[in-house]
N, C-alpha and C positions, 0 to 999 in steps of 0.2 A: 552535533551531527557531522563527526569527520572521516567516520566511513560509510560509503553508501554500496548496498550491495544489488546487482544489476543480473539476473539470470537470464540466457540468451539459449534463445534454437533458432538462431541467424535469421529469425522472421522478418518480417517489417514491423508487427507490432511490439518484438523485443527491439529494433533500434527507436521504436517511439519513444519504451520505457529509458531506454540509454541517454538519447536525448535530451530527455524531462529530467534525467539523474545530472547530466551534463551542468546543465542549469542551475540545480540545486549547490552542485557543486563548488559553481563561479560562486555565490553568493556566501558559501559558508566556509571557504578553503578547503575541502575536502576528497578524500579519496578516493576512487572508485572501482570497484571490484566486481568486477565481469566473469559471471560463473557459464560454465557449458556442462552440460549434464550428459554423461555416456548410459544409456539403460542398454544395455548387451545380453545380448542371446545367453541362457544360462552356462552351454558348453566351454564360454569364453572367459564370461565370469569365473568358472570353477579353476582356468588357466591361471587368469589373475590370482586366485586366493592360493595357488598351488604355486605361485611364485615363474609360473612359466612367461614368456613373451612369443605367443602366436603370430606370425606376420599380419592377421587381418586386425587385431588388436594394436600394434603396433602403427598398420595404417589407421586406423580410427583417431589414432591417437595425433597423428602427424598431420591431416586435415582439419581436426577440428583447431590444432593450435595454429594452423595456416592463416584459417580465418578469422579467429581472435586476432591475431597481426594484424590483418588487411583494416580491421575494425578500428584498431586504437589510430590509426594514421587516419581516421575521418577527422577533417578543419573543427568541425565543432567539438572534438576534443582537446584541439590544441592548448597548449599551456598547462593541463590536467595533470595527474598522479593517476595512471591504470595498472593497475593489476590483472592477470589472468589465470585461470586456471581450469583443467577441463577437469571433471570429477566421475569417478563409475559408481553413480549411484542414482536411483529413481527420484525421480524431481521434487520433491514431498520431504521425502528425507535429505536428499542430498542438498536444499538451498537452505535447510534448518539446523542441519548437521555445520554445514560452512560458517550459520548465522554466528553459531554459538563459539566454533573456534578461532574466527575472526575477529570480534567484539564487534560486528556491525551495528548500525546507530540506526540505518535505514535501507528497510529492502523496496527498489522500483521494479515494478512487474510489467507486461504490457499485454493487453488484452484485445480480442477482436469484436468491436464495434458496441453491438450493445447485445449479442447474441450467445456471448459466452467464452471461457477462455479457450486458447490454440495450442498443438503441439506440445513442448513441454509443459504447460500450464492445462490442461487438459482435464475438462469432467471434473473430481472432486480433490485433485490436485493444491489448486488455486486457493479453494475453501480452505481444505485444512493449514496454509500455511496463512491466509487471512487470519483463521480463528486460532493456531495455536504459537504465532510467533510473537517472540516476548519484545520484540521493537514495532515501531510504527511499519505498515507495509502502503505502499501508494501504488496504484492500479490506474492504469493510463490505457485511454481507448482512440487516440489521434494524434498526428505529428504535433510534435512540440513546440513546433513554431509557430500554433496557433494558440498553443496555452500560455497565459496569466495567471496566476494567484494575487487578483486584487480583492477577489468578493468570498471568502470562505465563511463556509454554513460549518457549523459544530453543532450539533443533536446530541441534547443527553437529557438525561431526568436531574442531574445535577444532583443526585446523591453524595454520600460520603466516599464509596469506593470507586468513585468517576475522581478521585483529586488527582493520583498519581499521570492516568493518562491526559486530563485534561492541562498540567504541568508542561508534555511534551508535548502537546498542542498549542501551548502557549511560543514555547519553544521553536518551533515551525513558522508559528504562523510572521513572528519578529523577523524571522531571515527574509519574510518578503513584503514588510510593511502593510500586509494584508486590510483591507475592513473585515472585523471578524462579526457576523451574526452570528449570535448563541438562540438556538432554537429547542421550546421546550414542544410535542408533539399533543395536543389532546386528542383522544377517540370515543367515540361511545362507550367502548369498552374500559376505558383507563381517561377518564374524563378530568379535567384539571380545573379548579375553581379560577379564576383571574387571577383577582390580587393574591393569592395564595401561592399562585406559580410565580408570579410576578415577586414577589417576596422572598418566596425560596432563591429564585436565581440571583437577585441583587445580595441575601445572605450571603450565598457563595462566589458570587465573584468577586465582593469586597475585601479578601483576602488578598486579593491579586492587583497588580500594575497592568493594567491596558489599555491601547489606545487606540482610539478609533472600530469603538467595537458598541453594537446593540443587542439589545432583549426582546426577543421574541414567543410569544404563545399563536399555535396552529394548529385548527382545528381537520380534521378529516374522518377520512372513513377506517384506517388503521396507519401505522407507524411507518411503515414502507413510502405509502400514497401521500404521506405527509410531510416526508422529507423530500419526495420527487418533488410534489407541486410547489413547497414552498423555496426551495431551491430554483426553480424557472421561474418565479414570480421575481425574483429579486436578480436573475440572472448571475447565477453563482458559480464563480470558476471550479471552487470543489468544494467536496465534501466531506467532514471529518466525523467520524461515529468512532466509540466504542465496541469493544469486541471482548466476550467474555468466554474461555477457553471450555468450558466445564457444559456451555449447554449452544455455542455455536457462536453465527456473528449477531453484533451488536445487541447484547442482550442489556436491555436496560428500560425504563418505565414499567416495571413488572412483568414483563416479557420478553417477547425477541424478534428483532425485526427476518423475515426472509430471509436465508442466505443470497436466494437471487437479486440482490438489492445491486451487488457490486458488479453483477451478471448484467444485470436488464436495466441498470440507469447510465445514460451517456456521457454524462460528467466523469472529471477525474474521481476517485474515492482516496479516502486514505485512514486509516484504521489503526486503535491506538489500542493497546491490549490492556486491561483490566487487572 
């Protein structure tokens, strides 16, 4: 995890996500790359691909890199490696297009409260880069001066095609000495025997070096409600799901959890692609 990539619309909940990246940072030596996204009026864009330089393009361009400055000189970056860059592209594509030519290892996002995302992360933004980026994405909804990652929840049905993500969840979770709960979810509808779940998970986690981690089976009324409640039962700094690109987030148990899951729950999330 030595590049982490950080997209900003100078909100307070993009410095949350900065923050939380900040952190991540100290812990693992790594880089940090702070993206601004220009979405411009088509007549300017057309400037752009025509190779002209408009003066209001031109100032768009010399404020937003103003502020990226004033950003890297906050104390809680000190001692970092930051990167900047402002990009003329829609938020969607432009922090997936960066993902993929930078080699990021980790996108921090930062979301408002528990009602949905802001500004550049906006309406169905957030989702698609949740559901279709091929690194872990972590979504932060409060300053990071109150977050911890001691207590993380991972939800999965512990299938076959859960290894690769549940690898870079393992990965994660060592940078911060975490207790990890592995939680398996049962519902009416996808009902899990005990010992049968209970078996399944110790099968697959026996592959693996972990410490300080347990097994959990939770019962509810669907997959969403089951990882809320059992996540505040245990008091859980965050939360890790899988995400399956082909039919939305967190598709897994024979189903699919919400999209609104990372929308409507208060905890961090963080989401590993499939």
């Amino acid at each position: 995890m030595k590049r982490i990539l950080v997209p900003t619309d100078f909100s307070e909940y993009a410095e949350n996500a900065l923050k939380t990246a900040a952190l991540i940072a100290k812990k693992n030596n790594s880089e940090i790359y702070l993206l601004h996204l220009l979405d411009l009026p088509n007549q300017m864009n057309d400037a752009i691909t025509a190779g002209s330089s408009i003066p209001e393009v031109m100032l768009f361009i010399k404020k937003a890199n103003e502020k990226l400055q004033k950003i890297t000189e906050q104390t809680y970056l000190d001692g970092l490696t930051i990167y900047t860059s402002v990009q003329f592209e829609k938020a969607f594509d432009g922090i997936l297009t960066f993902n993929k030519k930078n080699e990021i290892d980790l996108i921090v996002m930062g979301s408002h409260g528990t009602s949905g995302m802001e500004e550049i992360l906006i309406g169905s933004n957030a989702e698609k880069v949740v559901r279709m980026s091929e690194v872990p994405v972590l979504v932060i909804k409060k300053d990071a001066k109150d977050l911890k990652f001691e207590n993380f929840v991972f939800a999965s049905d512990f299938s076959e095609e859960t290894v690769i993500p549940f690898k870079k969840m393992l990965e994660f979770t060592k940078a911060f000495n975490a207790n990890l709960s592995l939680v398996t979810i049962s519902t009416p509808n996808s009902f899990k025997n005990t010992l049968e779940a209970e078996q399944k998970m110790n099968e697959f986690v026996k592959n693996y070096e972990i410490e300080n981690y347990s097994l959990h089976l939770f019962n509810d009324s669907n997959i969403e409600n089951g990882i809320k409640n059992f996540s505040k039962k245990i008091n859980a700094d965050l939360i890790g799901i899988c995400t399956h690109g082909r039919t939305g987030l967190a598709h897994f148990f024979n189903g699919s959890i919400s999209e609104d899951l990372v929308n409507h729950i208060s905890k961090p999330v963080i989401t590993f692609k499939i």
